[in-house]
MIVO-893909 format. One record per residue (C-alpha): residue number from 1; residue in one letter; y negated, z negated, x negated. Coordinates in steps of 0.5 Angstrom, whole numbers, plus 500, padded with zeros to 3 digits. Layout:
<atoms>
    k  r    y    z    x
  NUM  a    Y    Z    X
...
</atoms>
This chain:
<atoms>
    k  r    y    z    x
    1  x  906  952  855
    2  x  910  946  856
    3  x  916  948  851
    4  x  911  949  845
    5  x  909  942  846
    6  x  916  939  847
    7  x  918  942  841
    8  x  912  940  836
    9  x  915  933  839
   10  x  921  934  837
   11  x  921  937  830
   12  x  915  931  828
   13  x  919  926  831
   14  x  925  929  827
   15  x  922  929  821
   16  x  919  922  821
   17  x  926  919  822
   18  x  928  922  815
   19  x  921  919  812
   20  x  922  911  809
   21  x  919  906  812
   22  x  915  905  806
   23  x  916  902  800
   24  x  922  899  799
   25  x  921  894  792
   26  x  926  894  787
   27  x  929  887  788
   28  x  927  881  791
   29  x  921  875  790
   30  x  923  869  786
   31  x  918  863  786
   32  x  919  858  781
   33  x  914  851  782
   34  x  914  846  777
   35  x  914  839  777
   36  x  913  833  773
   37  x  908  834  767
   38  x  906  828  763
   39  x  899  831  763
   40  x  896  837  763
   41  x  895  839  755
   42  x  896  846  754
   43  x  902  852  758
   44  x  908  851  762
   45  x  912  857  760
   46  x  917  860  765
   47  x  922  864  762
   48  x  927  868  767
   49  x  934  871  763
   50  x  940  874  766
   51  x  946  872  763
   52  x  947  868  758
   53  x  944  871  752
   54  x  938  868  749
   55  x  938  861  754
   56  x  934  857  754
   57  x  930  857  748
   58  x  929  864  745
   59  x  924  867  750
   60  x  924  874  747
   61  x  931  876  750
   62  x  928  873  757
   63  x  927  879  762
   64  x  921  876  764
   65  x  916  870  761
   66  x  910  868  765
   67  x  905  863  762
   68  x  900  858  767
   69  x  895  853  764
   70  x  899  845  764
   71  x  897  841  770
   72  x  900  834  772
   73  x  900  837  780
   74  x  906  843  782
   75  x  905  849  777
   76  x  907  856  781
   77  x  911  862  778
   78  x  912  868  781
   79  x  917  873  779
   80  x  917  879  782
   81  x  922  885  784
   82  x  928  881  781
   83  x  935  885  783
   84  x  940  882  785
   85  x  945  877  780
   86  x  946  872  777
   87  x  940  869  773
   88  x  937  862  770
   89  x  930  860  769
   90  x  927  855  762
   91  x  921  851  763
   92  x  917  849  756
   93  x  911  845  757
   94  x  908  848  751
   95  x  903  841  749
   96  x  899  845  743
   97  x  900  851  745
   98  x  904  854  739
   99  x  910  858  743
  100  x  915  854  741
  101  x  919  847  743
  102  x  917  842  739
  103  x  922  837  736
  104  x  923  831  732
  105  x  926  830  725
  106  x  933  829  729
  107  x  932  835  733
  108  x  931  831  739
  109  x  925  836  744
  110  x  919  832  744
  111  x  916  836  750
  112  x  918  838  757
  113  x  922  842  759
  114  x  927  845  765
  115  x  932  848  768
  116  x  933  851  774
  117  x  937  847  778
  118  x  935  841  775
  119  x  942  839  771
  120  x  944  833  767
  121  x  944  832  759
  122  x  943  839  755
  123  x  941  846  759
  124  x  947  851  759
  125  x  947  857  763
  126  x  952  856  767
  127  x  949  850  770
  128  x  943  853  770
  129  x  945  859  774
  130  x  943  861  781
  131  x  945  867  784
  132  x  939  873  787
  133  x  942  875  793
  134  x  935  875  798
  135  x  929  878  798
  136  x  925  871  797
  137  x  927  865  792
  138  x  925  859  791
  139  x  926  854  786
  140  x  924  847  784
  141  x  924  845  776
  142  x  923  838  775
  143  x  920  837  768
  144  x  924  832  762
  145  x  922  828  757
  146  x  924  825  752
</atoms>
């Protein structure tokens, strides 16, 4: 009884080749480190935006937010299941922890912030842009005082 044999082969082996692989994850991995802080008083915040809508300051328009205790040494950011496009991510280094960029009376910030990217001068989208087109992104942001 050879044939029933190679036909249950044939039909498992059929069927396994139009099953996935596995999972497949929505989109990509982006690793965001975090350089430079003065000192490791309150959060750094991490937000990640899709267009330019909300950037830099306005997290609640922000696909994703993540939050880590401050450190003087790297402070890392994972956001998962990033789908591929166009994005830009804003540090805070949130010193008193209130959830927002403290200023001075000419409005010049007086915490860190950043950008990916890194750019010169005040952060803007369209500087701080990256595209999403891999599985796994990494990124550096050096925080700025000033």
């Amino acid at each position: 009884m050879r044939i029933p044999r190679l036909i249950a082969a044939l039909v498992l082996t059929a069927t396994l080749g139009t099953l996935p692989a596995g999972p497949s994850p929505a989109g990509g991995c982006l690793e965001v480190v975090v350089t430079g802080a003065r000192n490791d008083r309150g959060v750094i915040r991490a937000a990640l935006f899709q267009g330019s809508e909300g950037f830099p300051g306005k997290d609640e328009q922000a696909i994703g937010r993540l939050v880590a205790p401050a450190s003087t040494g790297p402070v890392t950011f994972l956001f998962k299941d990033i789908p591929p496009g166009e994005y830009a991510v804003a540090i805070l280094h949130d010193e008193d922890n209130n959830g927002k960029m403290r200023s001075n009376w000419l409005g010049m910030p007086r915490e860190g912030y950043g950008t990916s990217n890194n750019p010169e001068g005040r952060p803007k989208f369209k500087k701080s842009r990256f595209e999403m087109t891999t599985q796994t992104l990494r990124l550096e942001i050096r925080l700025v005082y000033r």
